[in-house]
N, C-alpha and C positions, 0 to 999 in steps of 0.2 A: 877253804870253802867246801863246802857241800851241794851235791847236786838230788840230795833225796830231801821227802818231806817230811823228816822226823821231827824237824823244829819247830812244826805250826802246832800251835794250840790244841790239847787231845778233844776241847769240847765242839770242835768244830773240823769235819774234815777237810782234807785237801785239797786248792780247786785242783782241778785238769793240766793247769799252766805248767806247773810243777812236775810234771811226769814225762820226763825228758826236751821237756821245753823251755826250759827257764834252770836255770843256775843259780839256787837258795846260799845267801850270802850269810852274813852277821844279821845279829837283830838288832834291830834299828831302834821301835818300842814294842811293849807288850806284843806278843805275834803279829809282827808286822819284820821281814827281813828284806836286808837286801837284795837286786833281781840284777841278772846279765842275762840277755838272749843265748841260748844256745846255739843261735842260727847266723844271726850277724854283730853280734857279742854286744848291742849295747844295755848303756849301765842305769839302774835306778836304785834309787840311794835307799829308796823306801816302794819296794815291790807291791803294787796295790793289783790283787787278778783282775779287776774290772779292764783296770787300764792294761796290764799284760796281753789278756786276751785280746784285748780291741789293736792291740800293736802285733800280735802274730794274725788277727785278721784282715785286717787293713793296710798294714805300713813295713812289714817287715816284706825285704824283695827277698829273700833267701830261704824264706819260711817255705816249705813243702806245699802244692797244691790241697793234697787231702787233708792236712792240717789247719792250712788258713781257713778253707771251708766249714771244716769242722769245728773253727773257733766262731766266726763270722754267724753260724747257727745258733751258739752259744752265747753272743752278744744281744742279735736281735730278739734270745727268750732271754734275756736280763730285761731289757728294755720297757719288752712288753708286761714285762713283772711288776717293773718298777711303776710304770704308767697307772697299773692295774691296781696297784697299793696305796697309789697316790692322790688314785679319784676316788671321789666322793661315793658311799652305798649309793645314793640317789639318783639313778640314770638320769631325771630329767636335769638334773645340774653341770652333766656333762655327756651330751650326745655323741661324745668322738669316741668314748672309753672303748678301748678295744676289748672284746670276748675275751676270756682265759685261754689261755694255749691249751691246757688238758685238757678241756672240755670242747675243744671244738667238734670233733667228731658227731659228738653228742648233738650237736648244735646245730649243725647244717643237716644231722642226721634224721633230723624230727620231721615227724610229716606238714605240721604246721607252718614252717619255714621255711620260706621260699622269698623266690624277689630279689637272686643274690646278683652281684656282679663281678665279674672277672678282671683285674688287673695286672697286667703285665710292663715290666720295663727291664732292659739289660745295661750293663755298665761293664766297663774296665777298671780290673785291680789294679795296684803298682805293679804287681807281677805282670800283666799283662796278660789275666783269666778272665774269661768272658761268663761275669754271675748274672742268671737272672734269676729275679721275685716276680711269685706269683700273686697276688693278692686276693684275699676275700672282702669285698663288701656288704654289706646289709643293707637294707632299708633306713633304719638308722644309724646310717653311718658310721657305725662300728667296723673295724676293719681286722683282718686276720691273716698272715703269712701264712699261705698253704703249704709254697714249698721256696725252696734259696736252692738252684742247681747251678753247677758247674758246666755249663754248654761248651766250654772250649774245644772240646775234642770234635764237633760237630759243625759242619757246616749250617749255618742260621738262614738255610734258604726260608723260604712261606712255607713250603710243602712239610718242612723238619717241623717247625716253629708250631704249626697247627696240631700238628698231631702229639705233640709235648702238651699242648691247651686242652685238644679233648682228652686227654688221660685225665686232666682234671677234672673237666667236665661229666666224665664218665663216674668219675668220684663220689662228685658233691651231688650230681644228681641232673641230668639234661633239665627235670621238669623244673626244677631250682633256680634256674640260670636266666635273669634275661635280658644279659647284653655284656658284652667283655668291650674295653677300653683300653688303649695301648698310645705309644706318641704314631706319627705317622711314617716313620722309616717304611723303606716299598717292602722290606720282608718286612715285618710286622703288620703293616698294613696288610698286603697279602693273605698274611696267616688270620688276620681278624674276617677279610674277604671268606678265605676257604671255610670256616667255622660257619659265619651265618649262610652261605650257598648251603651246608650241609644240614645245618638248624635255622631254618626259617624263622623259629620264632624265637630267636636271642636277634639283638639289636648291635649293629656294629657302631659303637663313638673313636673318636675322634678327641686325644689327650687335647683340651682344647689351650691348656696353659703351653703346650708345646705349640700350635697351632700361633698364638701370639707372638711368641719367640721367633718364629720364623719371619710372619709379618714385619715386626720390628728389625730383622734383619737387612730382611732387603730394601723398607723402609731407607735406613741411615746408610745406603751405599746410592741413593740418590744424590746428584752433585749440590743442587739446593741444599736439601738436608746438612749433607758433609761440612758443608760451610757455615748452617746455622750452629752445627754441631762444637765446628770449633768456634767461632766469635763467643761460646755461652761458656767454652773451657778457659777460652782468656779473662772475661769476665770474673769465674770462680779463680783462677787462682790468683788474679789482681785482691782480690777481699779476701782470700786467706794470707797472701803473704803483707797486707797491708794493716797495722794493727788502726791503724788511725781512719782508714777508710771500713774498716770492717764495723769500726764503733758506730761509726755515721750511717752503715748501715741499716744495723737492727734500733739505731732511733728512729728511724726513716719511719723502717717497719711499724715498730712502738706506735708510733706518728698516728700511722695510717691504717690502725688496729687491723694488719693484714699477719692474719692465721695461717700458721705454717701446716705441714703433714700431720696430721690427726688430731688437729686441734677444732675448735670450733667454738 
């Protein structure tokens, strides 16, 4: 085995993965070799870097913090490449297309552009590192990764939280800004508080799909609910474990021209 990239392709360089990350095997086909972690040794028969990288950012526990980080950046500018290559020149045929990563600067940079909005949300690795993304929105709903930071080392009171947001804000531009969105955890919310007390005129929302999720929560810990909850699990898995009742079913259905989810 070999752990250097002499064996990729000359007309195409090396990714990253390869540079003391990954243990370059046999080749498999045409510059395509085999892959072992160098971190928690597992094995791919056929080393693809998309997936390498997305495995020392996401999945590997033994992967170095500064590394999975620096992979995990490297995934999210694949993504948005790929997105970018995939949509149509035509904005109007897809409103979601996100702005080009290089060109953001430029972009938010313009005096004409403004009306943006601020998103933020944090999550836990496997590792147990606390990442959050920044977001950029537009007007047309184009959106842009400002920044992917490693907060672990920091306590995520409001008071931290807010002053990590205006470094952005101070970025993109106060006059640019108007309104940041976050789910409602009390530091987060907090930190959305201290922003517009400080910038009156940014607008504080409220992640509202987070907002429903909770609804729904306490929803189904009603005892009614509980109960109707389960009589509709005995129902389902009587028709899936019954082939003869499940047929009787969907002629029912048939029957009674009743439209399932997104039909119509």
């Amino acid at each position: 085995m070999s752990s250097g990239p002499s064996k990729v392709s000359k007309g195409r360089p090396p990714s990253d993965v390869w540079c003391n990350h990954m243990i370059q095997g046999n080749m498999q086909s045409r510059g395509h070799y085999s892959a072992t972690c160098s971190y928690c040794r597992q094995y791919w028969r056929q080393g693809r870097p998309q997936v390498l990288s997305a495995h020392l950012a996401n999945h590997c526990k033994k992967c170095p913090d500064d590394v999975s980080l620096y992979f995990a950046k490297i995934v999210r500018k694949n993504l948005a490449k790929e997105e970018e290559e995939s949509a149509d020149e035509d904005e109007s045929d897809y409103p979601n297309k996100r702005v080009r990563q290089t060109g953001i600067k430029n972009f938010y940079g313009g005096e004409k552009e403004s009306n943006f909005t601020i998103a933020l949300d944090g999550w836990t690795d496997p590792r147990g590192n606390s990442l959050w993304a920044f977001i950029l929105l537009t007007p047309s709903r184009k959106e842009y990764l400002l920044q992917l930071e490693d907060l672990s080392k920091n306590s995520h009171t409001a008071e931290y939280l807010s002053k990590v947001i205006n470094d952005i804000i101070c970025k993109v531009g106060i006059s640019k800004i108007v309104a940041i969105v976050s789910d409602n955890a009390a530091n987060v919310a907090g930190a959305r508080q201290l922003i517009t007390n400080e910038y009156p005129s940014i607008i504080n929302i409220r992640y509202i799909a987070h907002c429903i999720n909770l609804i729904s929560s306490d929803i189904v810990k009603v005892d009614q609910v509980k109960c109707l909850v389960k009589r509709a699990n005995i129902l389902t898995r009587y028709f899936k474990n019954s082939t003869l009742a499940s047929t009787w079913l969907k002629e029912a259905i048939d029957a009674k021209n009743i439209a399932g989810p997104g039909q119509s």
